[in-house]
LUMMAR-393959 format. One record per residue: x, y, z of N, C-alpha, C, O in turn; residue in one letter. Coordinates in pm, whole numbers, plus 50000, padded with zeros to 5 digits. Example, Ala and Ser with C-alpha at 12.3 -4.5 7.8 and 13.67 -1.06 7.14 Angstrom:
2
513194943150780512304955050780513204967050780514244966850846a;512854977550708513674989450714512905000350787513415011450804s;
// end
This chain:
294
615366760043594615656774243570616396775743438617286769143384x;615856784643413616706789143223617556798843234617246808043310x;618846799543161619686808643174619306825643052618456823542966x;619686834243054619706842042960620216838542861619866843542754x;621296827742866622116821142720620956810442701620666808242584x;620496805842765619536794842746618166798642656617586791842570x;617906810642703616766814742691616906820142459616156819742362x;618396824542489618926827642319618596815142260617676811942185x;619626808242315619036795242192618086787642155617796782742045x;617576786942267615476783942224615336791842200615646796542309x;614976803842119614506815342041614706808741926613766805841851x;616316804941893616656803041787616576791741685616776788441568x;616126787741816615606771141790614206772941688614006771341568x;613456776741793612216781741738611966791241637610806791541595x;612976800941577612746804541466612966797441311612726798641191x;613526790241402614486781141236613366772841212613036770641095x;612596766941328611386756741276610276767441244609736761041153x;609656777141252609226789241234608986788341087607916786541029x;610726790641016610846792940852610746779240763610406779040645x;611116767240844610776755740792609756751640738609526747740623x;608886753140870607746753840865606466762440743605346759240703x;607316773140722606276783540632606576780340502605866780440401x;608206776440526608586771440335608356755640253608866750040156x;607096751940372606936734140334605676741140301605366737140189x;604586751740354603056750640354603216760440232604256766140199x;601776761640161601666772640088600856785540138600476786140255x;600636795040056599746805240078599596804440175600316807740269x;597736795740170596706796440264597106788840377596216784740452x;598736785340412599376777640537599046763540522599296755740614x;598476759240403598226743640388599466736340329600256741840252x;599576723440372600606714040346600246709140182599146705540140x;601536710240104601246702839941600706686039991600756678140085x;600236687739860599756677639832601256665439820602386669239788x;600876649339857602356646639791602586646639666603596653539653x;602236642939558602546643239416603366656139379603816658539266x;603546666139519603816680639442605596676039507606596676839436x;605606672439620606786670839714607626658139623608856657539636x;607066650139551607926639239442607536635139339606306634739340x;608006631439241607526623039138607096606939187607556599739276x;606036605039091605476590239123606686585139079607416590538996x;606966571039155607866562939122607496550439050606906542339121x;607706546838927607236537838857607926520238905609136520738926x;607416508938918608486499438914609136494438796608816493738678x;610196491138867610756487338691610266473238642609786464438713x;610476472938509610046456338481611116445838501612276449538519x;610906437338501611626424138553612686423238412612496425138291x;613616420038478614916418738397614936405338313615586406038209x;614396394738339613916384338296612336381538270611426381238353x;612286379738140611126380938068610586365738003610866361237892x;609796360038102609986345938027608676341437933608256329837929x;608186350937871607566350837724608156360537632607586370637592x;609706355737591610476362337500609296361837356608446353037349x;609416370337273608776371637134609676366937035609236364536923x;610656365737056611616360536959612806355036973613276360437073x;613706346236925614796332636966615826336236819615476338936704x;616986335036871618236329736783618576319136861618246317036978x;619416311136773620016300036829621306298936774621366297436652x;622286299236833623996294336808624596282236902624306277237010x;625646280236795626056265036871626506253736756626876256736643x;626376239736810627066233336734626016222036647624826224136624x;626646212136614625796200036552624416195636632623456189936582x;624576199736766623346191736854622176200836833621036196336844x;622446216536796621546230136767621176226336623619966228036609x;621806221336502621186218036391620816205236378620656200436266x;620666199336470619886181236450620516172436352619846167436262x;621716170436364622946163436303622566151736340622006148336444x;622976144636235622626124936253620646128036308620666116136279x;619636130636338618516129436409617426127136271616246124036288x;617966128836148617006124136040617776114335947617296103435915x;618846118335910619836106435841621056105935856621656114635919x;621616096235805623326095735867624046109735802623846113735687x;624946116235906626126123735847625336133535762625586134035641x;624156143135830623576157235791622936157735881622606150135972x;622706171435840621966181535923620466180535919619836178935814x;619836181536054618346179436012618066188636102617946187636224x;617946201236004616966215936166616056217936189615776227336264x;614956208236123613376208336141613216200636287612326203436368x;614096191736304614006186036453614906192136544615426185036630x;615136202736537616296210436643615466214036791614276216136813x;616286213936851615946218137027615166228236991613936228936998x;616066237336947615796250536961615106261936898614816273236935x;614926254136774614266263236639613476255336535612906261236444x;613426239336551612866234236494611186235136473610456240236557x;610636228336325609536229236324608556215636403607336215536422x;609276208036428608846190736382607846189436516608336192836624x;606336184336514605756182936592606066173736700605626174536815x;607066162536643607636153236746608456160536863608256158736983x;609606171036793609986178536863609206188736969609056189837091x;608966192736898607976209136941609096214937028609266214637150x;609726219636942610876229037026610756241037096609626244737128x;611746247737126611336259937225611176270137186610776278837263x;611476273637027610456283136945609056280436978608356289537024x;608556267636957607456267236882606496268437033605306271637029x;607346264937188606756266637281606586280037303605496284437338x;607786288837284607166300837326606776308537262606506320037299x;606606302137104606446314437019604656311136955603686318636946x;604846296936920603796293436881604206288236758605196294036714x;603746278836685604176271636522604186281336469605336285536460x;603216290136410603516298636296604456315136342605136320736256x;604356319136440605286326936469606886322536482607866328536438x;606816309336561608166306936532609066304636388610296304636385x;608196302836274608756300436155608956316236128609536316436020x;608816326136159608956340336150610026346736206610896352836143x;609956344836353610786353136421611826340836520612206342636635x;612006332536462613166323536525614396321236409614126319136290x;615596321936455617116315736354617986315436415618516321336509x;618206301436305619276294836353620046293036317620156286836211x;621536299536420623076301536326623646297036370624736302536383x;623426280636446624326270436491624976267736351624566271636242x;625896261336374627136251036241627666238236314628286237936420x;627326228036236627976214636308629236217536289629566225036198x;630216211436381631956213536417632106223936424633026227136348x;631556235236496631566246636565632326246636688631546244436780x;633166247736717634206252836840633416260136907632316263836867x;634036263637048633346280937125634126288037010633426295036937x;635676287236978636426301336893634886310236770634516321136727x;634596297236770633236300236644631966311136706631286317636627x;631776311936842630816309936854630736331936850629656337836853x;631906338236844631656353836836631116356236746630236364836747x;631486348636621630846356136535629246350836511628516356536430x;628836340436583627516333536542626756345236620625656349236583x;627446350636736626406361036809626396368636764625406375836758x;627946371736686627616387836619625936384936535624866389736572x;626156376136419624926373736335623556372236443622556379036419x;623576365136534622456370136634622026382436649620936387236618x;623316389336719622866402536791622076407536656620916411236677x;622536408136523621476422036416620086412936408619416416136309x;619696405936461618386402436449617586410336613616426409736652x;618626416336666617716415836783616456410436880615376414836920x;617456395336896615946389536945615606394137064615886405637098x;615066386937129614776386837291615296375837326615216376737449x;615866364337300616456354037317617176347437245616816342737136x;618456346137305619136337437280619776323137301620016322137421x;620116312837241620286300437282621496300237254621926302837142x;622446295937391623676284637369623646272237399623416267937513x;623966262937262625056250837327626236249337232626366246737112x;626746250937295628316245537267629396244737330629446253037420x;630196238837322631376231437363631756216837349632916213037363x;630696208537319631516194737297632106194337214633026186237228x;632096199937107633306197736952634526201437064635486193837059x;634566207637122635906217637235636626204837300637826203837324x;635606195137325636066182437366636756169537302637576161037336x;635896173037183635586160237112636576161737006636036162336896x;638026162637002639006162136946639556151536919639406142036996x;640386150036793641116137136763642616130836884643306120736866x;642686139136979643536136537116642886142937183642086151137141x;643176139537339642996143737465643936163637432643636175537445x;644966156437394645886170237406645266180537309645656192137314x;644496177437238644236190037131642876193737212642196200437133x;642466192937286641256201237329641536213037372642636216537415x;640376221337361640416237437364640576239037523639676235937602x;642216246037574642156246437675640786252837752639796256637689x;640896253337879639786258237962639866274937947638876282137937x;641176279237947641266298137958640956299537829640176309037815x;641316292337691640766300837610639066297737554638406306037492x;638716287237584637866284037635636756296137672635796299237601x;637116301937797636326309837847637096326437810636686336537868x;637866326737741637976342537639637096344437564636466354737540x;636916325237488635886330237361634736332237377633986338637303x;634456326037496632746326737558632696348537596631966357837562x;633536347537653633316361637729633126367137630632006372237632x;633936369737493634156374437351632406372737297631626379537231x;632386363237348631036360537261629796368637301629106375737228x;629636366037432628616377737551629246391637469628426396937395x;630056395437471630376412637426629816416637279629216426837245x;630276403437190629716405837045628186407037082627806418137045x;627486402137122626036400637172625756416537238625006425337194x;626586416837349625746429637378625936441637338625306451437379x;627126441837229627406453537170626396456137041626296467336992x;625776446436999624156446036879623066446836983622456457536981x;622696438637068621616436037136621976437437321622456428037384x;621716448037371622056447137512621566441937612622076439437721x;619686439237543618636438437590617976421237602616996416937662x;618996414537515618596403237453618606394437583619566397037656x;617906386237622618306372537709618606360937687617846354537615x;619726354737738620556345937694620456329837754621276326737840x;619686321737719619966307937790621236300937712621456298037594x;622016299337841622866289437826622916271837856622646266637964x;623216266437762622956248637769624206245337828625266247537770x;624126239237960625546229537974626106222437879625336220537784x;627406216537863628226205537757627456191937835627496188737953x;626726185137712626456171137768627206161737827628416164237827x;626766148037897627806140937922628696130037854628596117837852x;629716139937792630296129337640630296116337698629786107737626x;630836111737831631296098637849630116089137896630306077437928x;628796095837896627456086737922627026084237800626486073337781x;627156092537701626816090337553627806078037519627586068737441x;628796080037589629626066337505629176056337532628766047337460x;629266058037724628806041537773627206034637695626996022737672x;626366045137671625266040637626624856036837460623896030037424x;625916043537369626186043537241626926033237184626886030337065x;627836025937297628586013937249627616003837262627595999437147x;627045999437305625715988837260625505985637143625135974537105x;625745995937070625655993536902626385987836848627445994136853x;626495979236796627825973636627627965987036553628915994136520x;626355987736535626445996036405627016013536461627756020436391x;626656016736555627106027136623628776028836601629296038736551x;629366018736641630676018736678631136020436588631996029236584x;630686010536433631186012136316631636026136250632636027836180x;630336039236302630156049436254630946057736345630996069736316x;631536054036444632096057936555633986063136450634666073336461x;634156052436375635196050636321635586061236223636746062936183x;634246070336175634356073836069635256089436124636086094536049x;635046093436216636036101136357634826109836413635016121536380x;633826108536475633346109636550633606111336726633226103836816x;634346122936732634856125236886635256118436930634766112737028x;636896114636853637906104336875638586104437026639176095037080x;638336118537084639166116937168638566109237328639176107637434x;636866105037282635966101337355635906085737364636156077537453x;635396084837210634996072237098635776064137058635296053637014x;637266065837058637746059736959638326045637057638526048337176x;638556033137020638906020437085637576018837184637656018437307x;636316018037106635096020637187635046012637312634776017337422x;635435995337279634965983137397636455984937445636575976037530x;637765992137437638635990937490638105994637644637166002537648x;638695988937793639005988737906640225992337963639995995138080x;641495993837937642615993337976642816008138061642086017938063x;643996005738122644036018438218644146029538057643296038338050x;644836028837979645316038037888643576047537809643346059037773x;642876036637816641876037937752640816050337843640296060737803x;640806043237987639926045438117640596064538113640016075338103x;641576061838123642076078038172642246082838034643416086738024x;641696084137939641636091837856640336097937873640206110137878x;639386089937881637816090237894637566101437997636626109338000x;638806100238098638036110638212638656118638214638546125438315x;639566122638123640246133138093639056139238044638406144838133x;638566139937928637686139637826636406146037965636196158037984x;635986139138013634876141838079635416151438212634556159038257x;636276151538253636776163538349636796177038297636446187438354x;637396174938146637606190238078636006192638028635906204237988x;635096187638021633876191638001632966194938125631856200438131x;633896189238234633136195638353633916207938401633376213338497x;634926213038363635446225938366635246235338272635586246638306x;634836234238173633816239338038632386246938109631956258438102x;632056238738156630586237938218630756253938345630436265838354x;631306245438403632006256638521632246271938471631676281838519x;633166271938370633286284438293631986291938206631986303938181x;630676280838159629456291838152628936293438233628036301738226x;629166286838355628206290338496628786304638502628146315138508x;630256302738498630496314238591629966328338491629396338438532x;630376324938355630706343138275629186344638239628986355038177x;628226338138257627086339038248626076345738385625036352138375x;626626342838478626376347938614626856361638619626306366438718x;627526369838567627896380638547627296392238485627556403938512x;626186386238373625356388938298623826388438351623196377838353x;623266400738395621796396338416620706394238360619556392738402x;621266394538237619786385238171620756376938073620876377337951x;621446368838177621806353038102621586344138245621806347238362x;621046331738182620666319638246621286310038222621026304738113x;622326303738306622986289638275621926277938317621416279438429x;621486265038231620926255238258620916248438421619986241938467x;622396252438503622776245038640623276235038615623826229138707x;623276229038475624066213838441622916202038433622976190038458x;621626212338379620426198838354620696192238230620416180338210x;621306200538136621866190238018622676179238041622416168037996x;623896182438126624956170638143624246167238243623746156538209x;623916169738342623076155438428622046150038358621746140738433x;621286149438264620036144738164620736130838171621946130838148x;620056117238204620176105938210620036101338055618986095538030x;620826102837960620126101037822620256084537781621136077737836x;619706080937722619296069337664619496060837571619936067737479x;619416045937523619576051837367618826053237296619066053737176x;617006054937372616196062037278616256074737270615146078937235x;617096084037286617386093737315618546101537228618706113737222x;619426089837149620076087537072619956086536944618736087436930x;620486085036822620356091936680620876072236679621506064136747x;620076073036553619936054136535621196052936407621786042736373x;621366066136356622966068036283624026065436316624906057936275x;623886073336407625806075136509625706076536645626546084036693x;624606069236753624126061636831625326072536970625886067937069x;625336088436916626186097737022625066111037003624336115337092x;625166115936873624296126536892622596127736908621886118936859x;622166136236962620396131137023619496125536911620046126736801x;618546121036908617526111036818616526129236813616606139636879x;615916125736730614126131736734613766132236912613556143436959x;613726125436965613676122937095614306129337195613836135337292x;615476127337162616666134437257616496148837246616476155537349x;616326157037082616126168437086614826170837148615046181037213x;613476167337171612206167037227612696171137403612316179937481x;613656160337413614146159137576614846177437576614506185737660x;615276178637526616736194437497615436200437485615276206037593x;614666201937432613366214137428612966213337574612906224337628x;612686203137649611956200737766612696210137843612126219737895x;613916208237854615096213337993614886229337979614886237238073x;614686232737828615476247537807613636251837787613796261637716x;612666251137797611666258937824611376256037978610726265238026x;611696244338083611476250838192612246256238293611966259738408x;614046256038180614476268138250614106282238181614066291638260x;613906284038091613536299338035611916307738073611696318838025x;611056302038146609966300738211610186300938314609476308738376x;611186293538396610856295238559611256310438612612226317338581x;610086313638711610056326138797611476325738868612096317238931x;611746341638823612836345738944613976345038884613956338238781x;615366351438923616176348938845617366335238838618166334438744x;
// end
């Protein structure tokens, strides 16, 4: 049974769906079409683009192919990252192609480049507006004449953050691979094999790594892993300020885990990479800048 109050508010019920109803249909009482009720929704494109059109590269001696053609210079035709050298075939030339990469790839690494260095190398990045960018650096950060003079870890990661901002205040759009810090203290164990290595070792070559090469002693041992601890907290700090950034890619630490060799090694100064080693550094950083997903 329905009350007379009952009977009000189903009226009212039914008028309200009544006007609903008439102000969804048109005219002739027909329902719009949908295209009229929303805009098409487009998808967006993928935030990671892994056929970039164009590469900068910043960073240190290992980005300009130092010791990899002759002792004590620079050789950037064999670089990871921007080189021309068919031995190499770097990661220009993979994603760009040989003759485009001699076009639209540069490289504003500097051997003995600090991170402090590395704001302004992006600033000079960012006005090229690439689509990609390359980091490595930090072992010079390591590779000090003492344990004690290395670039602490906080400022360390100011200059990195500093560096991402110079970047996205030119280029917002740009994508960024980041290279882990290699493993200074596997380069040693595998670099002292040499006479002639060691010799060149002397000349101060990342003393705070290198220096008393065949020494053993506790004094010696805990310097070494000083040395290699603060490069695994280096590492840690581009994981992290890079993760913050969505179109930057940290390596995961395939550089410092890279089992390197000493064919892999510069037949100069038997620490920084050979022709080879940079070939190996092209390998890591095109199939992280290629792999699907973020």
């Amino acid at each position: 049974m329905v009350t007379t109050r009952g009977r009000g508010v189903f009226a009212g019920v039914m008028a309200g769906l009544s006007l609903t109803v008439a102000g969804c249909t048109g005219a002739d009482g027909s329902l719009p079409a949908p295209s009229a009720t929303r805009a098409a929704v487009k998808p967006s494109p993928p935030v990671w683009n892994v056929k970039p059109a164009s590469l900068a590269a910043v960073g240190d001696s290992i980005t300009r192919g130092f010791d990899a053609c002759g002792v004590l210079q620079d050789c950037p035709e064999v670089s990871w990252a921007t080189g021309e050298s068919t031995e190499v075939d770097s990661l220009a030339v993979r994603l760009l192609g040989p003759v485009k990469a001699t076009t639209h790839s540069w490289n504003y690494a500097r051997t003995g480049a600090l991170m402090a260095d590395l704001p302004g190398q992006m600033a000079q990045a960012g006005t090229r507006k690439p689509e990609l960018v390359t980091v490595m650096a930090g072992a010079n950060d390591a590779c000090r004449d003492s344990v004690a003079e290395m670039t602490p870890v906080a400022a360390f990661r100011t200059s990195f953050e500093q560096s991402m901002a110079a970047l996205r205040s030119l280029a917002p759009k740009s994508q960024v691979y980041v290279a882990s810090v290699p493993d200074l203290k596997r380069l040693w164990s595998e670099g002292r094999t040499s006479p002639l290595g060691k010799v060149v070792w002397k000349l101060g070559i990342c003393p705070s790594m290198l220096a008393d090469a065949d020494s053993q002693d506790q004094a010696a041992t805990t310097r070494r892993d000083s040395v290699q601890e603060r490069v695994r907290e280096y590492n840690s700090v581009l994981k992290e300020v890079c993760a913050k950034d969505l179109r930057c890619r940290f390596d995961g630490g395939a550089v410092y885990d890279f089992q390197f060799g000493t064919k892999q090694l510069s037949r100069w100064d038997w620490f920084h990479p050979s022709t080879d080693g940079q070939a190996r550094l092209a390998e890591i950083a095109y199939a992280k800048v290629t792999a699907p997903g973020a």
